[in-house]
N, CA, C, O and CB atoms as a CASP TS submission, in Angstrom:
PFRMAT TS
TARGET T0000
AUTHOR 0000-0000-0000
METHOD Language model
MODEL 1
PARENT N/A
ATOM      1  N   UNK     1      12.287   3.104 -10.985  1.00  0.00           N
ATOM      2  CA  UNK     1      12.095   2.878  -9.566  1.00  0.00           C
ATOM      3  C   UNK     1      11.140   3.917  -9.009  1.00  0.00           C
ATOM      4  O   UNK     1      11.443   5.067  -9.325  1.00  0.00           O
ATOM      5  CB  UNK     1      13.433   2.916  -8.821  1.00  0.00           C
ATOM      6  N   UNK     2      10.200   3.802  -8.353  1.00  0.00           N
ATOM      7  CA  UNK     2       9.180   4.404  -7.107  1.00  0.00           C
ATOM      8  C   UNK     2       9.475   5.220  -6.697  1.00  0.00           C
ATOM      9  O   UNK     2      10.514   4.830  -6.165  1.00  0.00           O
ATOM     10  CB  UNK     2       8.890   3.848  -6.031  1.00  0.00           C
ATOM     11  N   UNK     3       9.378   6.399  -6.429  1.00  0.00           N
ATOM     12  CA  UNK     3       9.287   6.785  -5.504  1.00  0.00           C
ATOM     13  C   UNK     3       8.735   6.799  -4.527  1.00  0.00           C
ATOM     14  O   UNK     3       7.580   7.224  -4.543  1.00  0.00           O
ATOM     15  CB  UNK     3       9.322   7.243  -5.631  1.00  0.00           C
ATOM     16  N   UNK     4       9.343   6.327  -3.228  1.00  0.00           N
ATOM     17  CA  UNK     4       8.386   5.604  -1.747  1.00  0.00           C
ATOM     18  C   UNK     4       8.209   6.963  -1.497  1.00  0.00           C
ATOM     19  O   UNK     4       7.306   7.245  -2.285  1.00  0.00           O
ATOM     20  CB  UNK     4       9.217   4.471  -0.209  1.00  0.00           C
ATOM     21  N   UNK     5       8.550   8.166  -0.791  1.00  0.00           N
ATOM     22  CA  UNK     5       8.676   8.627   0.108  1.00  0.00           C
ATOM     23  C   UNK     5       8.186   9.965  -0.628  1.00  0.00           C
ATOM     24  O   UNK     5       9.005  10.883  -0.592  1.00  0.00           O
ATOM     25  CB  UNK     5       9.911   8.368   0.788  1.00  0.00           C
ATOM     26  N   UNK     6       7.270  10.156  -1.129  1.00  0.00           N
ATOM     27  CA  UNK     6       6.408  11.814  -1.212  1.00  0.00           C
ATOM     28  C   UNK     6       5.729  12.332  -0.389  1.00  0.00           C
ATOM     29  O   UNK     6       5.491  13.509  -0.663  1.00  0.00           O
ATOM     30  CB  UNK     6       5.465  12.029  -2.099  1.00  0.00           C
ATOM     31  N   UNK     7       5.241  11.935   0.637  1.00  0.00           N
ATOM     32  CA  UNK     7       4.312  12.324   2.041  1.00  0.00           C
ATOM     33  C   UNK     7       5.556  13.446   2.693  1.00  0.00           C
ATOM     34  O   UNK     7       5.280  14.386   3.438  1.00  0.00           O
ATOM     35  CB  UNK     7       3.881  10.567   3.375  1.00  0.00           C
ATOM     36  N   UNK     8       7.177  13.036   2.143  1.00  0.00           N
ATOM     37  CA  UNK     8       7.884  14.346   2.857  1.00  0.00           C
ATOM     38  C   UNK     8       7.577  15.969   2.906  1.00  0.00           C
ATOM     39  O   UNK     8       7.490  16.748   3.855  1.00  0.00           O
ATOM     40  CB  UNK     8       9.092  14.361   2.333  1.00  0.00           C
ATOM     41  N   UNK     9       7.424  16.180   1.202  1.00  0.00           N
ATOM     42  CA  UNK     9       7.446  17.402   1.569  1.00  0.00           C
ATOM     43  C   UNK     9       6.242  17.820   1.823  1.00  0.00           C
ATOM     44  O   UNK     9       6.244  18.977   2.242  1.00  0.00           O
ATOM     45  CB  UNK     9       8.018  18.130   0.779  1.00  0.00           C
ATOM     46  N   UNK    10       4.929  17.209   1.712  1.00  0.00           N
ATOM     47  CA  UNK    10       3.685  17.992   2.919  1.00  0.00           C
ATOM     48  C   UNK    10       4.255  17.933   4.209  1.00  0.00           C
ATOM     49  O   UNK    10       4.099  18.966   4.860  1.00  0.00           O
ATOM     50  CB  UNK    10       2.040  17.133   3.125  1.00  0.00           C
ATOM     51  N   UNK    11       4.812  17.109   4.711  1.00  0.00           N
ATOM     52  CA  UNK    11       4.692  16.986   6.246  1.00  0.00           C
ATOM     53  C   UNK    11       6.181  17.770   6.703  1.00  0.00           C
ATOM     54  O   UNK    11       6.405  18.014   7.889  1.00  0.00           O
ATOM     55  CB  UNK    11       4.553  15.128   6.819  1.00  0.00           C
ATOM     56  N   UNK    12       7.279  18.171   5.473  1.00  0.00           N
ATOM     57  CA  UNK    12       7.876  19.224   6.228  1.00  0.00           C
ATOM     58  C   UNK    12       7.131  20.829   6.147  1.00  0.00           C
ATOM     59  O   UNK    12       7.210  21.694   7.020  1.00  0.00           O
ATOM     60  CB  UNK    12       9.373  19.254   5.685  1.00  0.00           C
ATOM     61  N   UNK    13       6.545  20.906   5.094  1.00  0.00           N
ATOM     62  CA  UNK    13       5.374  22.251   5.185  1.00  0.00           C
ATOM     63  C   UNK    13       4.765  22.228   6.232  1.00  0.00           C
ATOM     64  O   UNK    13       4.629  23.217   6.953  1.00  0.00           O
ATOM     65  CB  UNK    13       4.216  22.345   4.178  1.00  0.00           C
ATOM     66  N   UNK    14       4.300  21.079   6.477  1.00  0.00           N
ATOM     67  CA  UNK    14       3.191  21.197   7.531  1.00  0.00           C
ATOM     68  C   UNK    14       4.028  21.749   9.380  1.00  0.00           C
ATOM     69  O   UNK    14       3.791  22.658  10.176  1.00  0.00           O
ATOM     70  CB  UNK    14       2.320  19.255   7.545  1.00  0.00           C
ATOM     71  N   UNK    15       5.011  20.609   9.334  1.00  0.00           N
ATOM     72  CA  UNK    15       6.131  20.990  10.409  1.00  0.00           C
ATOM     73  C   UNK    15       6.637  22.194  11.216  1.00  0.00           C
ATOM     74  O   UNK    15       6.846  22.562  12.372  1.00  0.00           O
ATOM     75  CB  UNK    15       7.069  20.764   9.910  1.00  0.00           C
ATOM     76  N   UNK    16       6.736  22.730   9.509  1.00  0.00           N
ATOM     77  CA  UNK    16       7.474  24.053   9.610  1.00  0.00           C
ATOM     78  C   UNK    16       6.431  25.264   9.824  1.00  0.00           C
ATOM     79  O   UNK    16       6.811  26.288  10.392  1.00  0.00           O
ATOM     80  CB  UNK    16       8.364  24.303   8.228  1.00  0.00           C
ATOM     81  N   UNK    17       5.568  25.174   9.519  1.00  0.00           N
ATOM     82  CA  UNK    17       4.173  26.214   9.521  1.00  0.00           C
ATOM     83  C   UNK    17       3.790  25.950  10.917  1.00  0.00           C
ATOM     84  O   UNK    17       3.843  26.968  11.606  1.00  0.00           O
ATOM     85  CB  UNK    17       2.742  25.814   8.321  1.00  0.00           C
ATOM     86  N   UNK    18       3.460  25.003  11.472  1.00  0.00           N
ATOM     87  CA  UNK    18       3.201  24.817  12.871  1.00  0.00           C
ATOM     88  C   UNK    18       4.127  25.205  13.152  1.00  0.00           C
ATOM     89  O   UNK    18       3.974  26.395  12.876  1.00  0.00           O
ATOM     90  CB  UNK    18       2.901  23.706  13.472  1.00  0.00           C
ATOM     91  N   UNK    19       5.228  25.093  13.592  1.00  0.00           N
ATOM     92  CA  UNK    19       6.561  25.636  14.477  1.00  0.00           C
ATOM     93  C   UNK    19       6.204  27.071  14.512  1.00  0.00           C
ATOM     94  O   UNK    19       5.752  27.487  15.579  1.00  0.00           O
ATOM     95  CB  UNK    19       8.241  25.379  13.733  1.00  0.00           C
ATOM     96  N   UNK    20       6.359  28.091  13.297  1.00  0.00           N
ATOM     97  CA  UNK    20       6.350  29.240  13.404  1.00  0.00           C
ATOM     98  C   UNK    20       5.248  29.789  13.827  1.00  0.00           C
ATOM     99  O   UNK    20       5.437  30.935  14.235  1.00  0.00           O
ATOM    100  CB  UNK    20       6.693  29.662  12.501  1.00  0.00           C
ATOM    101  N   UNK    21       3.811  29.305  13.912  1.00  0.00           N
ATOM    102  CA  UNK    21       2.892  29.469  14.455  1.00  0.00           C
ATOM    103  C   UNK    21       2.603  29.469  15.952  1.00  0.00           C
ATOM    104  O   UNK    21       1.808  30.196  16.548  1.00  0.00           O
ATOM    105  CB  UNK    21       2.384  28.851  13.925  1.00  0.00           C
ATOM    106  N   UNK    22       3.284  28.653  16.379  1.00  0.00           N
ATOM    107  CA  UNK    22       3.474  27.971  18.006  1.00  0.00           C
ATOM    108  C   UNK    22       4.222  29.073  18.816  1.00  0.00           C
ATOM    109  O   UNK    22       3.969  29.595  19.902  1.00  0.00           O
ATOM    110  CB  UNK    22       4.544  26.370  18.073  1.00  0.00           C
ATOM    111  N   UNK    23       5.428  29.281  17.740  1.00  0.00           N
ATOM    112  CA  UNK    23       6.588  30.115  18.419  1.00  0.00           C
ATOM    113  C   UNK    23       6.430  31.395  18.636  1.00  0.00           C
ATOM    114  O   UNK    23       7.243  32.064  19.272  1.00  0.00           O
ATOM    115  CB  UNK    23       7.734  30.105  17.744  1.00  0.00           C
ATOM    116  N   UNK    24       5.142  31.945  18.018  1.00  0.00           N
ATOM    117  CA  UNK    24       4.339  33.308  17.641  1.00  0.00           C
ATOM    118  C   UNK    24       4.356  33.857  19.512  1.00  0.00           C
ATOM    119  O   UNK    24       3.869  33.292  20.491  1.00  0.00           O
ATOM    120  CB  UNK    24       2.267  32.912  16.687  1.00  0.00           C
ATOM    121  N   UNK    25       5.098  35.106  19.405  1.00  0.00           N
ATOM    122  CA  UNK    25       4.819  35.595  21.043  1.00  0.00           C
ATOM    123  C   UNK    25       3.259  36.199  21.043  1.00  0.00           C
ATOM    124  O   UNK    25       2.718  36.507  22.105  1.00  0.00           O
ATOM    125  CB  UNK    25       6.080  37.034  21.626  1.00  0.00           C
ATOM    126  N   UNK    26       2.572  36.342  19.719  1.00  0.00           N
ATOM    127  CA  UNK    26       1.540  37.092  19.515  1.00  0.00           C
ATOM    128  C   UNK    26       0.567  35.759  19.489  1.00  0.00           C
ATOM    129  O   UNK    26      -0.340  35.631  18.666  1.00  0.00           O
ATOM    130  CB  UNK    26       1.650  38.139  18.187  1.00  0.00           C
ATOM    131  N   UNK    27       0.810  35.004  20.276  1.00  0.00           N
ATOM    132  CA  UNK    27      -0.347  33.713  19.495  1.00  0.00           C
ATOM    133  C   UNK    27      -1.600  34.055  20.093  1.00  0.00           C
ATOM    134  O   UNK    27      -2.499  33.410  19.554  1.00  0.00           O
ATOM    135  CB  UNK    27      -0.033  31.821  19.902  1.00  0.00           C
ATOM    136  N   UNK    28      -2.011  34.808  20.984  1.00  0.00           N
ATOM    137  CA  UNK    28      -3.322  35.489  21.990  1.00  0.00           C
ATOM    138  C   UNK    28      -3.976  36.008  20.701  1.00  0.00           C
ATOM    139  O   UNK    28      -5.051  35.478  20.419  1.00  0.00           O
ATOM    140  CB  UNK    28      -2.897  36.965  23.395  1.00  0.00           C
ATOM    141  N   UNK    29      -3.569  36.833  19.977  1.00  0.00           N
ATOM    142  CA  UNK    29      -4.219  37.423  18.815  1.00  0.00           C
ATOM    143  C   UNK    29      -3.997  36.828  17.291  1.00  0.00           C
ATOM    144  O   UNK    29      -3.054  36.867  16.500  1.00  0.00           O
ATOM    145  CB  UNK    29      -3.782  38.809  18.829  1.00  0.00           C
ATOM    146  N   UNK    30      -4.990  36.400  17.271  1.00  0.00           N
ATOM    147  CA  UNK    30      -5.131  35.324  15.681  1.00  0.00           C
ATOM    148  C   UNK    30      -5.461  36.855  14.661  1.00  0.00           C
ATOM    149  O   UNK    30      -5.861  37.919  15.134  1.00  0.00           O
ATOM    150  CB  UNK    30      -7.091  33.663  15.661  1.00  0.00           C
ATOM    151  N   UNK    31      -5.266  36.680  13.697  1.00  0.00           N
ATOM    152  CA  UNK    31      -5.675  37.347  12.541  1.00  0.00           C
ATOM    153  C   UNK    31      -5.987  36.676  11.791  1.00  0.00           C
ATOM    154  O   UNK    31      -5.584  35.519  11.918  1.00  0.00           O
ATOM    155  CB  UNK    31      -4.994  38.056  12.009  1.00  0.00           C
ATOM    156  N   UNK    32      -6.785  36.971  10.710  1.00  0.00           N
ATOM    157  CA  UNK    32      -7.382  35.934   9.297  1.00  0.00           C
ATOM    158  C   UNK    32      -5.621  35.146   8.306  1.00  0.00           C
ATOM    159  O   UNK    32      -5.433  34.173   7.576  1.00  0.00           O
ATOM    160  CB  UNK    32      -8.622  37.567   7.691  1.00  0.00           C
ATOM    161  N   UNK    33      -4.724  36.263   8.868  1.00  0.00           N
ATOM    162  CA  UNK    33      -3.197  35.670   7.688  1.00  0.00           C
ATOM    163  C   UNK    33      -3.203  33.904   8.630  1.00  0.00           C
ATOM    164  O   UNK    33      -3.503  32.744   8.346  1.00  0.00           O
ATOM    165  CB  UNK    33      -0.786  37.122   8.081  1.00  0.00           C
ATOM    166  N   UNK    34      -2.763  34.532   9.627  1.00  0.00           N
ATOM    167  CA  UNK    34      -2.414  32.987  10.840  1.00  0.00           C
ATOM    168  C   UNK    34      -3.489  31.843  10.926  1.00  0.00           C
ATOM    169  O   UNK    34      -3.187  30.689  11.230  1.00  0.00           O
ATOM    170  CB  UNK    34      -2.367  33.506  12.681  1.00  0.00           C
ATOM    171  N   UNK    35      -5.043  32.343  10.572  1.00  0.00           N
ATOM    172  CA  UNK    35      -6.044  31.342  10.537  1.00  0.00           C
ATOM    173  C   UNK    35      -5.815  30.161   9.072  1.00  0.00           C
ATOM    174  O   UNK    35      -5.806  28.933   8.989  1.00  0.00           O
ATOM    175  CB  UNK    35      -7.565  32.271  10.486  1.00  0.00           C
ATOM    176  N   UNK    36      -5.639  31.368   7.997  1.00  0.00           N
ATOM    177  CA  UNK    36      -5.808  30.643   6.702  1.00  0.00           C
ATOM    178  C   UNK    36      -3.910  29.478   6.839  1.00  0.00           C
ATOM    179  O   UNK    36      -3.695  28.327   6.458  1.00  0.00           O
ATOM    180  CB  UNK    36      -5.994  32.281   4.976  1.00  0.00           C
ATOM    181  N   UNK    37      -3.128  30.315   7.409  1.00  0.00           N
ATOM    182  CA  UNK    37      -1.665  29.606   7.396  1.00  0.00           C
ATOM    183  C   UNK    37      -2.033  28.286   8.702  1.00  0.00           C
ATOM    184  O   UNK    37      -1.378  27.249   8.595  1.00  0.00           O
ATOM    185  CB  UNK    37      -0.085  31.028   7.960  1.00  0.00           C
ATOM    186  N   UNK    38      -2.938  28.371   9.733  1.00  0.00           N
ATOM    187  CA  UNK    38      -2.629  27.073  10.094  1.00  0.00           C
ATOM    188  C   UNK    38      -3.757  25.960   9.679  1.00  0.00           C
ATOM    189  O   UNK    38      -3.621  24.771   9.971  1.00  0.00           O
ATOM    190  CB  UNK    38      -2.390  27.101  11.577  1.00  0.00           C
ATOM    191  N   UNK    39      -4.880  26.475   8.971  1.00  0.00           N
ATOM    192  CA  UNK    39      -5.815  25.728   7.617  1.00  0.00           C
ATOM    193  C   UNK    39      -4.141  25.057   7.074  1.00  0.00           C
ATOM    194  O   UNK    39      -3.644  24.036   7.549  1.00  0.00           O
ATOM    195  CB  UNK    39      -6.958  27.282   6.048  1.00  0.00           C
ATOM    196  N   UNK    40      -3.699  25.652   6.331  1.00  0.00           N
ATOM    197  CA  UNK    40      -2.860  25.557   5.034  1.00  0.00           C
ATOM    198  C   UNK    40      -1.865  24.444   5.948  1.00  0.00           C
ATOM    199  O   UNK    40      -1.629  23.429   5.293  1.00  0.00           O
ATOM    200  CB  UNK    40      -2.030  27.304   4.293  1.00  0.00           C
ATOM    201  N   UNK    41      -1.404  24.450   6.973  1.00  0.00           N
ATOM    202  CA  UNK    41      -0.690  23.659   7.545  1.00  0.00           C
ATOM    203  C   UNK    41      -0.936  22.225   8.264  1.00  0.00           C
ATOM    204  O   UNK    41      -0.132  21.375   8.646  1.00  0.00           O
ATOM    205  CB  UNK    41      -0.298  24.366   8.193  1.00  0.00           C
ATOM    206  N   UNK    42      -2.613  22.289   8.309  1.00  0.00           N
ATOM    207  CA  UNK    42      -3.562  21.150   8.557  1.00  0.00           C
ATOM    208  C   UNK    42      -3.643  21.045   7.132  1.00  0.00           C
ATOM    209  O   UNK    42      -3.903  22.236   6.965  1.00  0.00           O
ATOM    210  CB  UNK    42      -5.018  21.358   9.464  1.00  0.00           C
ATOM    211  N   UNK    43      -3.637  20.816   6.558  1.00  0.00           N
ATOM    212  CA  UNK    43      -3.726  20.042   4.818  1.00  0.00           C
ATOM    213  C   UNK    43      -2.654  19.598   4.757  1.00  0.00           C
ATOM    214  O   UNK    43      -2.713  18.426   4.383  1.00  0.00           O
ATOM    215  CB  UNK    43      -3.934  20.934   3.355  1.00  0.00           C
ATOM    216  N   UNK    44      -1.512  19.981   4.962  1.00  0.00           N
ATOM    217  CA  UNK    44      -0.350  19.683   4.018  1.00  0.00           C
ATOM    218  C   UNK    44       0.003  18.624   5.294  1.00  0.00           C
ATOM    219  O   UNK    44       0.752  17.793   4.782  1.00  0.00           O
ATOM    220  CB  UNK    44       0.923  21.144   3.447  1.00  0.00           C
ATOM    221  N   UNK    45      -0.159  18.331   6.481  1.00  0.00           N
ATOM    222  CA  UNK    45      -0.207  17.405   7.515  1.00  0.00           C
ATOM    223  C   UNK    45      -0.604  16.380   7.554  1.00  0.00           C
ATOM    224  O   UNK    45      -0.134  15.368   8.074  1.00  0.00           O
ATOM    225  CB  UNK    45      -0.615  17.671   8.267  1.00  0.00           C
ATOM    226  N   UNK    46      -1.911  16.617   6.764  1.00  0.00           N
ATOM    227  CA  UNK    46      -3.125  15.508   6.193  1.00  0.00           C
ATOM    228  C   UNK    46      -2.768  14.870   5.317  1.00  0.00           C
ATOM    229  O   UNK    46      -2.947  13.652   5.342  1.00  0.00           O
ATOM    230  CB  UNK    46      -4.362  15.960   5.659  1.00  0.00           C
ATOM    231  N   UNK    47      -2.017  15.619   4.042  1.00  0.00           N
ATOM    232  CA  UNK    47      -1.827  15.343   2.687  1.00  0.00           C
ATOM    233  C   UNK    47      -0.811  14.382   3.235  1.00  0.00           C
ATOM    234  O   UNK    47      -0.822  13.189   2.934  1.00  0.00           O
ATOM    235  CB  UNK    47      -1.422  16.568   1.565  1.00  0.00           C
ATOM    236  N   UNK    48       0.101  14.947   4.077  1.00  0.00           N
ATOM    237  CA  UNK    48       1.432  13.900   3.905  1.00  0.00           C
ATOM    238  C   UNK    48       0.804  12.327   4.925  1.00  0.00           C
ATOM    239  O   UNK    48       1.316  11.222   4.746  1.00  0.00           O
ATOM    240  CB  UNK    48       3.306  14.885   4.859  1.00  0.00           C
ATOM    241  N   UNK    49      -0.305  12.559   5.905  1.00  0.00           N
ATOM    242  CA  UNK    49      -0.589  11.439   6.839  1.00  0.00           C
ATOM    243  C   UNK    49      -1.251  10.533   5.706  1.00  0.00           C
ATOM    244  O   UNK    49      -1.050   9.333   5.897  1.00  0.00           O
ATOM    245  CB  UNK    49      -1.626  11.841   8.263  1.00  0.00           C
ATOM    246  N   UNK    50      -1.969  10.830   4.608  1.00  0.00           N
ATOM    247  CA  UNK    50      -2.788  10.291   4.359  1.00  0.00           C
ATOM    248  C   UNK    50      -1.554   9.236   3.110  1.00  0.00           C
ATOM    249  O   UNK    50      -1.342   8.024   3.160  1.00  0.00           O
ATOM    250  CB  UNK    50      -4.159  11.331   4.002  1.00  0.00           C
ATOM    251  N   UNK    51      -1.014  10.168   2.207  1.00  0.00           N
ATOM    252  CA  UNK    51       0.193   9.581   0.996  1.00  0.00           C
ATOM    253  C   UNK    51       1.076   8.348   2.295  1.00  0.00           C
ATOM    254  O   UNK    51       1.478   7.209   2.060  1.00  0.00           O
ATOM    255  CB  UNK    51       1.714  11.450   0.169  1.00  0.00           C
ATOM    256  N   UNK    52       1.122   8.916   3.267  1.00  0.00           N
ATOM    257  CA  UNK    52       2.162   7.644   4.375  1.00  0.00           C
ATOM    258  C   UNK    52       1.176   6.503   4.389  1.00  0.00           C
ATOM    259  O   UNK    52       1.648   5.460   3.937  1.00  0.00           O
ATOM    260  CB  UNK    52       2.559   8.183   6.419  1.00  0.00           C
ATOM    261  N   UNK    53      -0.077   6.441   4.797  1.00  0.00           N
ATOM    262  CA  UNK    53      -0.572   5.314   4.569  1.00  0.00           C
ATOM    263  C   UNK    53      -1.186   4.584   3.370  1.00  0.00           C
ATOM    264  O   UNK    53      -1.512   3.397   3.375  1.00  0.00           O
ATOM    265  CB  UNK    53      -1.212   5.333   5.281  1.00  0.00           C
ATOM    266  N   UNK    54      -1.294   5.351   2.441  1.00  0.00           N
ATOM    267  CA  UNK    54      -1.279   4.995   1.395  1.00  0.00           C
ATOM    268  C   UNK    54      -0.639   3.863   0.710  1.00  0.00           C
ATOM    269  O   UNK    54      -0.915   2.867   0.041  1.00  0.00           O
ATOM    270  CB  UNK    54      -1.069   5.789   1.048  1.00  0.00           C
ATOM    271  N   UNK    55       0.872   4.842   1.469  1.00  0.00           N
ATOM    272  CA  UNK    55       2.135   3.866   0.881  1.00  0.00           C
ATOM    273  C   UNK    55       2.225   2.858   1.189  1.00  0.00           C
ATOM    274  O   UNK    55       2.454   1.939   0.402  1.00  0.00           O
ATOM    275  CB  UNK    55       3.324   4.116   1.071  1.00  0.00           C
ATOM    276  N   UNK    56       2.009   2.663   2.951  1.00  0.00           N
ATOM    277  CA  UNK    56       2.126   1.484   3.885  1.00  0.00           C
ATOM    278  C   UNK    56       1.184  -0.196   3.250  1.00  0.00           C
ATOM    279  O   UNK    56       1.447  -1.383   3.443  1.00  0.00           O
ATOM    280  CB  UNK    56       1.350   2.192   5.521  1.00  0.00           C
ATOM    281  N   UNK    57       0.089   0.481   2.486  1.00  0.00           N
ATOM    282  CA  UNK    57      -0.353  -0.868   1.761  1.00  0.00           C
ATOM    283  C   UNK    57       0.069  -1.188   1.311  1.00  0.00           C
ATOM    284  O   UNK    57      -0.292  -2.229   0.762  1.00  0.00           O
ATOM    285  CB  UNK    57      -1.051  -1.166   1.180  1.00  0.00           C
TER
END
């Protein structure tokens, strides 16, 4: 049997990396760690949007 549903765990990476990013009281000041982590959190967002429609065909 298939597995339908792999787009999960990018899009809870992705979830969870945004949240802690958002929730940042420091979000005024970016540093290169927080640039490359919300890169890294736009991929794994992508990865999972893109495997969801994938599937949907």
């Amino acid at each position: 049997m298939r597995n339908r549903k792999p787009f999960l765990a990018p899009l809870l990476f992705g979830v969870i990396g945004l949240t802690s990013i958002a929730t940042d009281p420091h979000l005024s000041t970016y540093r290169a760690v927080d640039m490359v982590r919300l890169v890294g959190c736009g991929m794994c967002l992508g990865a999972a949007l893109a495997l969801f429609f994938k599937l949907r065909r």
